[in-house]
mmCIF file as Biopython writes it, N, C-alpha, C and O atoms, coordinates in Angstrom:
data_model
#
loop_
_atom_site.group_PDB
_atom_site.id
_atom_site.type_symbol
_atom_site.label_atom_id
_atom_site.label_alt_id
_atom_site.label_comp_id
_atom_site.label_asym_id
_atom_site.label_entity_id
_atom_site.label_seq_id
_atom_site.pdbx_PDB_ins_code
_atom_site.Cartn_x
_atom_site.Cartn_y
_atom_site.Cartn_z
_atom_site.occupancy
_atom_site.B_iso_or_equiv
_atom_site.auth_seq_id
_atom_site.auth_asym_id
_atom_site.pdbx_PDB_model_num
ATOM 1   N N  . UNK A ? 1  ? -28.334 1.960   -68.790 1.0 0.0 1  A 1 
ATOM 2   C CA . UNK A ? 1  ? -28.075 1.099   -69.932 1.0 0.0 1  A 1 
ATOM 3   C C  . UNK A ? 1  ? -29.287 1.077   -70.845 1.0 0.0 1  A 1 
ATOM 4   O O  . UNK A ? 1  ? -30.466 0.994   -70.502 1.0 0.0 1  A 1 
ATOM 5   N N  . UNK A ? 2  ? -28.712 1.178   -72.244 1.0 0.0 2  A 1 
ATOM 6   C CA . UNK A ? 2  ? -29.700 1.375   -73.363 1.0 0.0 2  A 1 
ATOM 7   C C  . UNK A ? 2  ? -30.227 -0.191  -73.364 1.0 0.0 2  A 1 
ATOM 8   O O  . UNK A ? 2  ? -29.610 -1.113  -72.829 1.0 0.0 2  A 1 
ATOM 9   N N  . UNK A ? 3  ? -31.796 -0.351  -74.239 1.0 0.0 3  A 1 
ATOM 10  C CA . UNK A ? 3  ? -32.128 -1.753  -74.539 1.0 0.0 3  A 1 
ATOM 11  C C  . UNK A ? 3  ? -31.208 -2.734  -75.196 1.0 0.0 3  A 1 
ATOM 12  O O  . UNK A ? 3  ? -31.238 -3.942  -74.961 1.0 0.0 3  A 1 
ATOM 13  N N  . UNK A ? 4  ? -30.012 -1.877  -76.419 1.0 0.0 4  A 1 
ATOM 14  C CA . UNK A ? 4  ? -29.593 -2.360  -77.241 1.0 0.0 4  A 1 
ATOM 15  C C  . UNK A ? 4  ? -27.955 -3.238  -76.400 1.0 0.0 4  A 1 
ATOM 16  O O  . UNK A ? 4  ? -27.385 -4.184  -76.943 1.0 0.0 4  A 1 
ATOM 17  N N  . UNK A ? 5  ? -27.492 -2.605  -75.007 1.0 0.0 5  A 1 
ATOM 18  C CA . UNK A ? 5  ? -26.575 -2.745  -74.703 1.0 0.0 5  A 1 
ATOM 19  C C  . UNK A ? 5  ? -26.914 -3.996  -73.410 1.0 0.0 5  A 1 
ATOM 20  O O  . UNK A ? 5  ? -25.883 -4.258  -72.790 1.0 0.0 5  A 1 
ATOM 21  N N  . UNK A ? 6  ? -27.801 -4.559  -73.060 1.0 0.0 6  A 1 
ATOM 22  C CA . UNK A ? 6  ? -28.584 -5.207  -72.156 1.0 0.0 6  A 1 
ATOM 23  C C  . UNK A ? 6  ? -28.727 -6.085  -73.412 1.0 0.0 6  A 1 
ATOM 24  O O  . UNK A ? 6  ? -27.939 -6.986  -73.122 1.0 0.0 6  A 1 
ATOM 25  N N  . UNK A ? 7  ? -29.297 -6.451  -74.797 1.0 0.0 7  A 1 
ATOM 26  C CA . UNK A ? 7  ? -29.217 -7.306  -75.492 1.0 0.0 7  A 1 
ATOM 27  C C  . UNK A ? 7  ? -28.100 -7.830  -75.961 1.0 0.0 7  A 1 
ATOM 28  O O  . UNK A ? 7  ? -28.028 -9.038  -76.186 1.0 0.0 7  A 1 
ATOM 29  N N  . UNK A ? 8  ? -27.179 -7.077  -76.151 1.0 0.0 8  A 1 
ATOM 30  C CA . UNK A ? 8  ? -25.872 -7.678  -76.771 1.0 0.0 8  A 1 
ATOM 31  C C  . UNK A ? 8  ? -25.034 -8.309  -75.293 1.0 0.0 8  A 1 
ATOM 32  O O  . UNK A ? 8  ? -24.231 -9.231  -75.434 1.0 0.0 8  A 1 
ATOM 33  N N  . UNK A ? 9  ? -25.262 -7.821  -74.141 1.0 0.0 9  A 1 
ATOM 34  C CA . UNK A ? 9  ? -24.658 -8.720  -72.680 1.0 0.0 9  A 1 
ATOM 35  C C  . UNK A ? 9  ? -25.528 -9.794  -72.868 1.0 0.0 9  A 1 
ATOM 36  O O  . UNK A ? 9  ? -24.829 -10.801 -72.984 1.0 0.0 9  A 1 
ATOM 37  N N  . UNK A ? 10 ? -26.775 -10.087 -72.961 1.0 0.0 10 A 1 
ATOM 38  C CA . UNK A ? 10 ? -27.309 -11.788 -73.180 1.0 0.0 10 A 1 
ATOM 39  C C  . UNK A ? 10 ? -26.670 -12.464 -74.237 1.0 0.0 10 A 1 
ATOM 40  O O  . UNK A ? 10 ? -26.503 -13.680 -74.133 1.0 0.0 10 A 1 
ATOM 41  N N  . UNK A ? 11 ? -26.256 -11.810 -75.317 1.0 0.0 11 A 1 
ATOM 42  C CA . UNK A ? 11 ? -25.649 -12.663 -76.388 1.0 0.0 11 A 1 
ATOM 43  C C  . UNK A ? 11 ? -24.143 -13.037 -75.576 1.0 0.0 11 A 1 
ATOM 44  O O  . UNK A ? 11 ? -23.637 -14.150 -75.717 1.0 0.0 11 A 1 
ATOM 45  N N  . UNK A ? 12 ? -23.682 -12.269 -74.958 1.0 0.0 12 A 1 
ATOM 46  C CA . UNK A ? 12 ? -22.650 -12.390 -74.470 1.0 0.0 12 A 1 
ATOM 47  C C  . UNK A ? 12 ? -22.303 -13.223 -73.271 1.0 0.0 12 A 1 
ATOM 48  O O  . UNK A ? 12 ? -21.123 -13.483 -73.035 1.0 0.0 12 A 1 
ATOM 49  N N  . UNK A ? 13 ? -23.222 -13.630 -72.545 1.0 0.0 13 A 1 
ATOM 50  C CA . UNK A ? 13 ? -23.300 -14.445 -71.732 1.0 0.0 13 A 1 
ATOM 51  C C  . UNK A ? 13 ? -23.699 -15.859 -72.241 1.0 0.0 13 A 1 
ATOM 52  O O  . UNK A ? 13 ? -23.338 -16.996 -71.940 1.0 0.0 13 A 1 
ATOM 53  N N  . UNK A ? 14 ? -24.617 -15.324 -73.160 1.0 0.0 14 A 1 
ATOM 54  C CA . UNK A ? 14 ? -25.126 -17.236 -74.573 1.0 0.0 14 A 1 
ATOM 55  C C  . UNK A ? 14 ? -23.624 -17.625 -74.680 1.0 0.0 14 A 1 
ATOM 56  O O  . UNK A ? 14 ? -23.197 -18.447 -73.869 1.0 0.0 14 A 1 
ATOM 57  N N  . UNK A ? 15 ? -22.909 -17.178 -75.482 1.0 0.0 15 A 1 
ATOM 58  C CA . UNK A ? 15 ? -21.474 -16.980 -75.728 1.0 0.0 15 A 1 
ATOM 59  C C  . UNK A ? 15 ? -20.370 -17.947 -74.626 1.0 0.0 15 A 1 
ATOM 60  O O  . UNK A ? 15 ? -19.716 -18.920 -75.002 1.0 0.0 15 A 1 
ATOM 61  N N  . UNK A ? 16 ? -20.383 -17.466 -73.420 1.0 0.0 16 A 1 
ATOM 62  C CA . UNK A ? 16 ? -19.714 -17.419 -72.719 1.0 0.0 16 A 1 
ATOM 63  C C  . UNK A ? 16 ? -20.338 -19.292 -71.957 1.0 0.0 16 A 1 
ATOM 64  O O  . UNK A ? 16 ? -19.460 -20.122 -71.720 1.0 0.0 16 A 1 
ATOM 65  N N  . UNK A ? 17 ? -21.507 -19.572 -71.749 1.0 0.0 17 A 1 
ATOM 66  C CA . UNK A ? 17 ? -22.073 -20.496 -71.569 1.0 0.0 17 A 1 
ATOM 67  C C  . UNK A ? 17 ? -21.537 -21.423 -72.339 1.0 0.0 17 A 1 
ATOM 68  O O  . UNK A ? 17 ? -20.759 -22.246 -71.855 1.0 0.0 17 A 1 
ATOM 69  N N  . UNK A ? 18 ? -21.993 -21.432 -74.133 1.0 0.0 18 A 1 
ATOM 70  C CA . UNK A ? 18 ? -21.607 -22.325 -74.714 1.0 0.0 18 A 1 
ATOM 71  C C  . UNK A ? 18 ? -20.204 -22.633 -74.973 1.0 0.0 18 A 1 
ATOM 72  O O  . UNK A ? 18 ? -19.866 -23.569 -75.698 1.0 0.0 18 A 1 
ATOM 73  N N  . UNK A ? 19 ? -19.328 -21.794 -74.342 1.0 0.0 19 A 1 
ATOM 74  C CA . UNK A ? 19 ? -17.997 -22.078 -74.502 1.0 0.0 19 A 1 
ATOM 75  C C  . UNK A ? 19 ? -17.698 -23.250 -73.211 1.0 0.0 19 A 1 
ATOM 76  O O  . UNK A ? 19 ? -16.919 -24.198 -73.311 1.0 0.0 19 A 1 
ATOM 77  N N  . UNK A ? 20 ? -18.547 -22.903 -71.970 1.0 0.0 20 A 1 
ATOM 78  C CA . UNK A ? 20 ? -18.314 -23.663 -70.908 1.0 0.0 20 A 1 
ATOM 79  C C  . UNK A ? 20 ? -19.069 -25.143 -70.871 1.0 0.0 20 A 1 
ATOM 80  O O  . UNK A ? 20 ? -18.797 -26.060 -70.096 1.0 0.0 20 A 1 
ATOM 81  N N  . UNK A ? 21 ? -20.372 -25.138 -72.197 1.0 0.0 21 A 1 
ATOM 82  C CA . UNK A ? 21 ? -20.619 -26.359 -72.577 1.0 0.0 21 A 1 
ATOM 83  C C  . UNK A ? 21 ? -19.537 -26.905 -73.568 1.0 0.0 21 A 1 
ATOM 84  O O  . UNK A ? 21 ? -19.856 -27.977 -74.083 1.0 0.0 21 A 1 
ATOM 85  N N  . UNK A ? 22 ? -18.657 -26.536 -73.839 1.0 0.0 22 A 1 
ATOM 86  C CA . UNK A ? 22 ? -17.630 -27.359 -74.701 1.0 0.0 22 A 1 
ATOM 87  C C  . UNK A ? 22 ? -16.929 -27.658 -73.527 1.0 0.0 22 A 1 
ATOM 88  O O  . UNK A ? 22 ? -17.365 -28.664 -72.967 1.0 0.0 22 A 1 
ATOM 89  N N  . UNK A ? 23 ? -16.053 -27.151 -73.011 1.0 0.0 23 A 1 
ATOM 90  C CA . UNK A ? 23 ? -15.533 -27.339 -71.633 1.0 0.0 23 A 1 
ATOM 91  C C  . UNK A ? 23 ? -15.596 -28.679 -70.883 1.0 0.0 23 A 1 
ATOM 92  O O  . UNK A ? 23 ? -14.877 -29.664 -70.722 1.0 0.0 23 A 1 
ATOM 93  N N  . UNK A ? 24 ? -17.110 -28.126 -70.409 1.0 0.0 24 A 1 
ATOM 94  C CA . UNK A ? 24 ? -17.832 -29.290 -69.798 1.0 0.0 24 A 1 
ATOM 95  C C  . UNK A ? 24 ? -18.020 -31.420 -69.876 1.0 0.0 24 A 1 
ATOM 96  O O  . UNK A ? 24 ? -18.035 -32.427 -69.169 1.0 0.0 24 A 1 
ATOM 97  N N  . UNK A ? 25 ? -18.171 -30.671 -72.058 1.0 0.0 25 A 1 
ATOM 98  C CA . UNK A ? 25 ? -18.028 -32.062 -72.917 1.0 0.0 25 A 1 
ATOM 99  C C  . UNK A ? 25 ? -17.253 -32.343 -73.056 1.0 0.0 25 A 1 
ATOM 100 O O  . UNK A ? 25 ? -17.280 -33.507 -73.454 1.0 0.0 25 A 1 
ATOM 101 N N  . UNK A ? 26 ? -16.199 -31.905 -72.962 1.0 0.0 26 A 1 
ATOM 102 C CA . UNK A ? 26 ? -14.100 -32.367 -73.383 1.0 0.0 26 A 1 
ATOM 103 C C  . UNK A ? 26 ? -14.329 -33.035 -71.999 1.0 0.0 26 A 1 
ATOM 104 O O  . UNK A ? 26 ? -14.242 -34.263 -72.013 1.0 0.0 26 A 1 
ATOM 105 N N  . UNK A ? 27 ? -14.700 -32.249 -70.400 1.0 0.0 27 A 1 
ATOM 106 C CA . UNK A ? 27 ? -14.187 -33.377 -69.214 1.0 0.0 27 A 1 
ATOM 107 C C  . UNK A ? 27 ? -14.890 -34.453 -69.385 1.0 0.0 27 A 1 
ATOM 108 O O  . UNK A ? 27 ? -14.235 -35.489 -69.273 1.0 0.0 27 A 1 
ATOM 109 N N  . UNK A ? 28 ? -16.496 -34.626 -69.722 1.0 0.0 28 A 1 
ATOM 110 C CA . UNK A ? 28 ? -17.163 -35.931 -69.806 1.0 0.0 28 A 1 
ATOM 111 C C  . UNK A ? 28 ? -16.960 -36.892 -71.149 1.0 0.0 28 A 1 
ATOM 112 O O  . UNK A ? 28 ? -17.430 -37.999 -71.415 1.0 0.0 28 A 1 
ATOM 113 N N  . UNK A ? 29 ? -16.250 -36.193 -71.734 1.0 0.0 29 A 1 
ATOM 114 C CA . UNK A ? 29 ? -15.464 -36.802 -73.065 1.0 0.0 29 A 1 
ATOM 115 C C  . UNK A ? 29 ? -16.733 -38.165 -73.980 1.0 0.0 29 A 1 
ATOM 116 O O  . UNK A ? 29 ? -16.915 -39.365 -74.190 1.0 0.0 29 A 1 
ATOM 117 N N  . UNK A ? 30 ? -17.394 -36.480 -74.268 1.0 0.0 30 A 1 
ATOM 118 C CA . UNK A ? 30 ? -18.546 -36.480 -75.059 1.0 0.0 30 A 1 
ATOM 119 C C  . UNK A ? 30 ? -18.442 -36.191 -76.502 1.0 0.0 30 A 1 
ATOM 120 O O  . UNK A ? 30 ? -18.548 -34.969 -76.603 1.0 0.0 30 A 1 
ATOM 121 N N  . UNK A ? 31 ? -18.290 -36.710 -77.645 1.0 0.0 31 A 1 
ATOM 122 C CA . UNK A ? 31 ? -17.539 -35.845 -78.878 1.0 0.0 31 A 1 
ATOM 123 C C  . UNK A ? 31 ? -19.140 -35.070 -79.467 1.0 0.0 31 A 1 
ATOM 124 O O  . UNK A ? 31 ? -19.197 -34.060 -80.168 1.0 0.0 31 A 1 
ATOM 125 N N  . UNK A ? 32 ? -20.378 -35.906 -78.932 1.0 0.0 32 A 1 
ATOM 126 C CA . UNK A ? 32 ? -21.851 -35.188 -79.194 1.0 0.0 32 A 1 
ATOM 127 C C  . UNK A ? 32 ? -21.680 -33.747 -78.655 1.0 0.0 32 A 1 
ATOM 128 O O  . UNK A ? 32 ? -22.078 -32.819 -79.359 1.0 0.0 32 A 1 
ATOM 129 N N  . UNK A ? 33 ? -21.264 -33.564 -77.772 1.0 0.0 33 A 1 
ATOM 130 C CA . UNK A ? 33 ? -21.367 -32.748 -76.460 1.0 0.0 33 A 1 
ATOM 131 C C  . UNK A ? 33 ? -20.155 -31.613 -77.308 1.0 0.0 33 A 1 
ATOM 132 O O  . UNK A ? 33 ? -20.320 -30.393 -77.294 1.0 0.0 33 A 1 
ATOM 133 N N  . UNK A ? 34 ? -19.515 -31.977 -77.685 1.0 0.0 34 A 1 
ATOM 134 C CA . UNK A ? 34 ? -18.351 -31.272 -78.113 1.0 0.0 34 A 1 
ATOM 135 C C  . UNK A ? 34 ? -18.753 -29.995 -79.226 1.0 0.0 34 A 1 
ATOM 136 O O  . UNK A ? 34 ? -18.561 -28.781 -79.299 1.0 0.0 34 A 1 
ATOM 137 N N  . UNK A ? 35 ? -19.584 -31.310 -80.220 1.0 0.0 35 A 1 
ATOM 138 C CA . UNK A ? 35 ? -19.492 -30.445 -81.470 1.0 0.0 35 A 1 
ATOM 139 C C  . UNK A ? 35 ? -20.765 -30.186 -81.728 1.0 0.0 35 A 1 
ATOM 140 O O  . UNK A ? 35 ? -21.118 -30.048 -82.900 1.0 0.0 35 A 1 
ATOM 141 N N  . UNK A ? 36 ? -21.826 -30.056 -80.505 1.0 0.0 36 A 1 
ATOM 142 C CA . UNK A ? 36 ? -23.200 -29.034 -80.529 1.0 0.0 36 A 1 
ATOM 143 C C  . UNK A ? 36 ? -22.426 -28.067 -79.902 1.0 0.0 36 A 1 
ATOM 144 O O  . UNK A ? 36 ? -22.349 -27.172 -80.744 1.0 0.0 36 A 1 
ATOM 145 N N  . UNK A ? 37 ? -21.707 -27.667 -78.756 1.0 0.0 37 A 1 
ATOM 146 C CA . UNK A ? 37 ? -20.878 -26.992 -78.263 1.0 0.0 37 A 1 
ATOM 147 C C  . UNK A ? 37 ? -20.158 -25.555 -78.825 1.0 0.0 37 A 1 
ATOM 148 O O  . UNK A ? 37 ? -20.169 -24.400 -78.399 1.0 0.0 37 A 1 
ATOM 149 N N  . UNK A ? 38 ? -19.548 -26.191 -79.957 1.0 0.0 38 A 1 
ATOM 150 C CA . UNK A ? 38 ? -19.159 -25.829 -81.356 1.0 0.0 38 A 1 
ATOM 151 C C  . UNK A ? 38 ? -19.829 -24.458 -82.225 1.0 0.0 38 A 1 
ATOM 152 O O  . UNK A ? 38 ? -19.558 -23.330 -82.637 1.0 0.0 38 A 1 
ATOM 153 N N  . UNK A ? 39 ? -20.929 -25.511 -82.153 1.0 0.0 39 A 1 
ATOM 154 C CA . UNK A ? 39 ? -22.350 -25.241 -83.628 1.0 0.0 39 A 1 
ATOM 155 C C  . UNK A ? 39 ? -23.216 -23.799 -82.412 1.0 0.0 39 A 1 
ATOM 156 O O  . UNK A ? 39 ? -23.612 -22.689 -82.766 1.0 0.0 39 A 1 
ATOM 157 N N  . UNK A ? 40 ? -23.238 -24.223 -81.449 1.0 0.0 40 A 1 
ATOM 158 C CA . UNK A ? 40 ? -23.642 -23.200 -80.464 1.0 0.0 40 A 1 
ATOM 159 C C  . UNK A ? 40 ? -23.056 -21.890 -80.469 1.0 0.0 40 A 1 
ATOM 160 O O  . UNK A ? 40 ? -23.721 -20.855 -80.506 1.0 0.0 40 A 1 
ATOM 161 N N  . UNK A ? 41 ? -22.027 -21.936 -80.439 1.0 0.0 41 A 1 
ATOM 162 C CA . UNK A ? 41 ? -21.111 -20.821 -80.011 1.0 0.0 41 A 1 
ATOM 163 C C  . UNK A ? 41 ? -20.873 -20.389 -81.414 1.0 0.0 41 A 1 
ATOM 164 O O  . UNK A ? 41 ? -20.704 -19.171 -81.473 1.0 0.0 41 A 1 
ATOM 165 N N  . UNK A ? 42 ? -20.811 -20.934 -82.448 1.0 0.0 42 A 1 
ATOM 166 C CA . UNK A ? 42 ? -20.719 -20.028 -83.856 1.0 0.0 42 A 1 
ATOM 167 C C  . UNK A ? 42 ? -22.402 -19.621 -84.120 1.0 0.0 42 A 1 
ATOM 168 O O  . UNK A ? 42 ? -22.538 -18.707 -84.933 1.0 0.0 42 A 1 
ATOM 169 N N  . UNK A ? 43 ? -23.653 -20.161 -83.559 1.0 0.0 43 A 1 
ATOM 170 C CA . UNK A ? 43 ? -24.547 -19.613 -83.883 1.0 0.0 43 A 1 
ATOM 171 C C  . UNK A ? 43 ? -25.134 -18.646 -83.055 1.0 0.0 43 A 1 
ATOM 172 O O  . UNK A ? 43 ? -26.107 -18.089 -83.565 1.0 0.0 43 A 1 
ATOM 173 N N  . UNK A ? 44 ? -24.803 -18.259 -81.848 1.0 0.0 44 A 1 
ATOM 174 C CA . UNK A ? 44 ? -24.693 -17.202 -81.062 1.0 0.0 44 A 1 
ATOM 175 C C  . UNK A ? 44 ? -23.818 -16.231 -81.539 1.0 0.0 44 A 1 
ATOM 176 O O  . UNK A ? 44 ? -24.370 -15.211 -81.952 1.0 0.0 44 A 1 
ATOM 177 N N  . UNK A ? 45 ? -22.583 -16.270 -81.595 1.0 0.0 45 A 1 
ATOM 178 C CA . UNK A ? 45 ? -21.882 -15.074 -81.943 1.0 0.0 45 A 1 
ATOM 179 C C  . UNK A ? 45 ? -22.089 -14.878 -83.159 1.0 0.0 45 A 1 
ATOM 180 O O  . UNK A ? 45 ? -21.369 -13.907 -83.390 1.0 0.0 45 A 1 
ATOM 181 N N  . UNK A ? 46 ? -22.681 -15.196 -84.266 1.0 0.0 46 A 1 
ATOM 182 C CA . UNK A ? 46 ? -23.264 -14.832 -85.604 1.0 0.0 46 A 1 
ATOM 183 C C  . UNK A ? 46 ? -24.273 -14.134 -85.697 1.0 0.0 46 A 1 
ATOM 184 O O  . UNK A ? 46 ? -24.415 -13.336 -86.624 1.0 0.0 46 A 1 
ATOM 185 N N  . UNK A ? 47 ? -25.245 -14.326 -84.658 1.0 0.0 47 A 1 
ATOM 186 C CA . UNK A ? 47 ? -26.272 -13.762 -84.030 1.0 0.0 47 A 1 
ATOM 187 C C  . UNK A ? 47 ? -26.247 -12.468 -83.687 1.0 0.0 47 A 1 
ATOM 188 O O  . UNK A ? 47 ? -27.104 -11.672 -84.073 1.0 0.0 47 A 1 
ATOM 189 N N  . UNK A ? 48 ? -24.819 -12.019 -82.598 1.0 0.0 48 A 1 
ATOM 190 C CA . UNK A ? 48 ? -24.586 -11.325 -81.686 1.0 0.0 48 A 1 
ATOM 191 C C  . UNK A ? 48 ? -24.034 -10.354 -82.769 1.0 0.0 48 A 1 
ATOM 192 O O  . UNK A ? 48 ? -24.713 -9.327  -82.759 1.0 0.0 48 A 1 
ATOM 193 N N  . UNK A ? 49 ? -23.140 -10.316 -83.609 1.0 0.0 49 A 1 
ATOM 194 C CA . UNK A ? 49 ? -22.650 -10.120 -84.447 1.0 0.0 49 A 1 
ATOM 195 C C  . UNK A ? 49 ? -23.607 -8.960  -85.671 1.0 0.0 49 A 1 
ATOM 196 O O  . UNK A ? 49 ? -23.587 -7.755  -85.918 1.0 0.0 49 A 1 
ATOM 197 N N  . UNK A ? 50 ? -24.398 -10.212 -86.194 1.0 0.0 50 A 1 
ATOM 198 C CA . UNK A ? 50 ? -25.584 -9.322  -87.054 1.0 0.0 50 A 1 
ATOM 199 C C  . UNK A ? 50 ? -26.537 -8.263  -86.353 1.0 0.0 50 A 1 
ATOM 200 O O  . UNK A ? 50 ? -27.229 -7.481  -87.005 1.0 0.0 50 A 1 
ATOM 201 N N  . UNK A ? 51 ? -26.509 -8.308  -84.883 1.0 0.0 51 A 1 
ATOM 202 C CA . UNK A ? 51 ? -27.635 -8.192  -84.245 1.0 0.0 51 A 1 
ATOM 203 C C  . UNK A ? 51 ? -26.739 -6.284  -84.051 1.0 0.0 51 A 1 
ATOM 204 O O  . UNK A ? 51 ? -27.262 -5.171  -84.107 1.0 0.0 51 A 1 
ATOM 205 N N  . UNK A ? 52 ? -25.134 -6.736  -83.803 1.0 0.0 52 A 1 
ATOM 206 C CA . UNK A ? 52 ? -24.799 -5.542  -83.524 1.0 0.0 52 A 1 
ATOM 207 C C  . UNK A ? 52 ? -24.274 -4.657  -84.938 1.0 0.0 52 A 1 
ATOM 208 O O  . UNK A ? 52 ? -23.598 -3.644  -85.121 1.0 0.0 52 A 1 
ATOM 209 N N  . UNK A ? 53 ? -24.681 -5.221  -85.434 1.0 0.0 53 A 1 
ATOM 210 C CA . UNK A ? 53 ? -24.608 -4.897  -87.054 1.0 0.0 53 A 1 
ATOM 211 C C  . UNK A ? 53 ? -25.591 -3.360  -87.348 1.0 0.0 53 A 1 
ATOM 212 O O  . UNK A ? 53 ? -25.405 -2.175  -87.625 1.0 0.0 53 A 1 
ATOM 213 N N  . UNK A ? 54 ? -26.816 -4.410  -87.043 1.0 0.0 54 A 1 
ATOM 214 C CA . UNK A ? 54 ? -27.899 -3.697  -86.819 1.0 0.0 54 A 1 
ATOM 215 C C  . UNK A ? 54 ? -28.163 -2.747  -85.804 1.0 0.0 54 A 1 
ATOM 216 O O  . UNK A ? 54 ? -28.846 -1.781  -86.144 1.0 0.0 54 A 1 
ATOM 217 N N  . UNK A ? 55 ? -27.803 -2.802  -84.724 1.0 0.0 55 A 1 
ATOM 218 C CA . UNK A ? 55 ? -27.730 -1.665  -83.591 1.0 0.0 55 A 1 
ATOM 219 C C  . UNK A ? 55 ? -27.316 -0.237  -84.251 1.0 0.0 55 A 1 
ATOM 220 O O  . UNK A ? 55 ? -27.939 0.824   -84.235 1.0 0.0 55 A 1 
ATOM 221 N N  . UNK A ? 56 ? -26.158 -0.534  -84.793 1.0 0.0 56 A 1 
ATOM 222 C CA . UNK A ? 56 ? -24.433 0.304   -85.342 1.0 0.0 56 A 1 
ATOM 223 C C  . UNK A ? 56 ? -25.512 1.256   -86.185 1.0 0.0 56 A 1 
ATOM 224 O O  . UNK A ? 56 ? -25.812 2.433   -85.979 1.0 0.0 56 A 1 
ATOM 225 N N  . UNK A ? 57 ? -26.080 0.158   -87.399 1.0 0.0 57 A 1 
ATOM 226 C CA . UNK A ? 57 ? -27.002 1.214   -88.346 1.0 0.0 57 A 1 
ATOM 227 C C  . UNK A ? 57 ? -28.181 1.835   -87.689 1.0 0.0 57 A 1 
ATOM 228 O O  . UNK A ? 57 ? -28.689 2.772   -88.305 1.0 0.0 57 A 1 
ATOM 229 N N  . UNK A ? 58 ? -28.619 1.551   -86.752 1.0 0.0 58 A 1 
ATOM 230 C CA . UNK A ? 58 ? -29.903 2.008   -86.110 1.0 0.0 58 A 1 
ATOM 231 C C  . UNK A ? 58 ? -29.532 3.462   -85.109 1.0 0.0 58 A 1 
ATOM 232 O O  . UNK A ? 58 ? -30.213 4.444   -84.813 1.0 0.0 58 A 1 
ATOM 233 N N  . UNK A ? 59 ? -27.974 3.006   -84.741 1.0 0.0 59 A 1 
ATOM 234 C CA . UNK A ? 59 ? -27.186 4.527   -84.200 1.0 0.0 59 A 1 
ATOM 235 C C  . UNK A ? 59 ? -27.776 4.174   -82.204 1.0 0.0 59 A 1 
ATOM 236 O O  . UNK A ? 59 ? -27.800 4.950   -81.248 1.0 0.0 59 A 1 
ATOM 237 N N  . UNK A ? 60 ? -28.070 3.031   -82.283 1.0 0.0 60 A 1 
ATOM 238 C CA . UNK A ? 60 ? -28.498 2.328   -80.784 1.0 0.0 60 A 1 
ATOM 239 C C  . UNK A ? 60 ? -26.970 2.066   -80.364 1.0 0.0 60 A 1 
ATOM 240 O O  . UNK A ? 60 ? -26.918 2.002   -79.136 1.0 0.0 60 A 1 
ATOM 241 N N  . UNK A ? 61 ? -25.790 1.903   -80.917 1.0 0.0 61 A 1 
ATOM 242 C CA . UNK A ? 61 ? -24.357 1.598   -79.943 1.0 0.0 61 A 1 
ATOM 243 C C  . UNK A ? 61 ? -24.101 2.961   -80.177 1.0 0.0 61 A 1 
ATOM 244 O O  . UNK A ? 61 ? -23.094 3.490   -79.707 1.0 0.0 61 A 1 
#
């Protein structure tokens, strides 16, 4: 595995986390908890996103 494909699985696991912190906040029926949850998971995969943006042009995927 390339560096670039080992970085985009951490985004992907960030991802996968903050989906299970929303999860988490719906059972403790947290609406704080909810909608950092939210804000998490759109700022990771925006991340993940640009990041593979950049890979694509770099010819790293």
């Amino acid at each position: 595995m390339n560096k670039a494909k080992i970085v985009m699985f951490i985004f992907a696991i960030a991802a996968i986390l903050s989906m299970i912190s929303i999860g988490y906040a719906i059972a403790a029926e947290t609406i704080l908890g909810i909608i950092l949850g939210i804000i998490a998971l759109c700022v990771v995969m925006m991340m993940g996103f640009k990041m593979k943006r950049k890979f694509r042009e770099q010819g790293l995927l």
